[in-house]
C-alpha positions as CSV (number, residue, x, y, z in Angstrom):
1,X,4.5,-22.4,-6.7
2,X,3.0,-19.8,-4.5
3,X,2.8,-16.4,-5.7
4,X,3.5,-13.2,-3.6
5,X,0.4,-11.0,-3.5
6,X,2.2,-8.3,-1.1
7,X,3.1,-5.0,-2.9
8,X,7.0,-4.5,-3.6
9,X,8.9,-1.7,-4.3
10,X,7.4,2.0,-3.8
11,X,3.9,0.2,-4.2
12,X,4.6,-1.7,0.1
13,X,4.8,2.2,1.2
14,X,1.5,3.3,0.2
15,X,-1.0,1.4,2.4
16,X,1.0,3.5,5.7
17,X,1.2,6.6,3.3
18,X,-2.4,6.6,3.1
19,X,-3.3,6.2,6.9
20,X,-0.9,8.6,8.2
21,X,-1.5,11.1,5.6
22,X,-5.0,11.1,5.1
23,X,-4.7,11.0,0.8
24,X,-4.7,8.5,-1.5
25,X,-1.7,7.9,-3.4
26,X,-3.6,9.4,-6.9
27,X,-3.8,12.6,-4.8
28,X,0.1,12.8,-4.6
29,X,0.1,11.6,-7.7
30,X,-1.7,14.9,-8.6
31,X,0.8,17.2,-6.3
32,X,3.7,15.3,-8.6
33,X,1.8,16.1,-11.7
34,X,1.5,19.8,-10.8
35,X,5.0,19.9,-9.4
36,X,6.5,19.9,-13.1
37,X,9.2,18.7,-14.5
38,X,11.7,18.4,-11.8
39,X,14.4,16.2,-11.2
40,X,13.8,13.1,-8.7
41,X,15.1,14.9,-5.3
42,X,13.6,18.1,-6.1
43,X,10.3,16.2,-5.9
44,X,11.2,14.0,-2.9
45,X,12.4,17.9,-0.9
46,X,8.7,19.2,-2.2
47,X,7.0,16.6,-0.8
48,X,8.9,16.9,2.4
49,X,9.1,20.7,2.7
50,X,5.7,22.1,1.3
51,X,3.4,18.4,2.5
52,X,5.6,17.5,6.0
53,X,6.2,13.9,4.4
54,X,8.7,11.6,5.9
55,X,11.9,11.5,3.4
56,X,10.9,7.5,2.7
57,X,7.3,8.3,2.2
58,X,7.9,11.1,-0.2
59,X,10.9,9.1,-2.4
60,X,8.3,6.3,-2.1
61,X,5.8,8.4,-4.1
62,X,8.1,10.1,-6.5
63,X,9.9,6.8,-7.4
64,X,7.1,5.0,-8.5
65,X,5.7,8.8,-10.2
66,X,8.5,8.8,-12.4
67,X,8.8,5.3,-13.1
68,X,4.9,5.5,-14.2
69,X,6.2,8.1,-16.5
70,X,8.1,6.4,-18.6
């Protein structure tokens, strides 16, 4: 039985979130942090509106944020 070794999820996004953004993910990671506690599309429009990432990027990012949270 072969195993998959690729990222899934929010994880596959962050190789091309990387390159075209010039972070690393723990540096969004920190912009989340400091964002507070806001609700999951309130983060995605920060991202978007204050960092010029893509919509898919930034859900990306806040999906696996909040799912790290729990």
């Amino acid at each position: 039985m072969a195993t998959n070794d690729k990222p899934q999820g929010p994880a596959s996004y962050f190789p091309s979130i990387e390159k075209k953004y010039g972070q690393p993910v723990e540096h969004w990671m920190g912009v989340l942090r400091q964002a507070g506690p806001l609700k999951h599309m309130e983060l995605v429009a920060r991202l978007k509106s204050e960092h010029g990432l893509g919509h898919g990027h930034a859900n990306a990012l806040v999906a696996w944020f909040l799912a790290c949270q729990r």
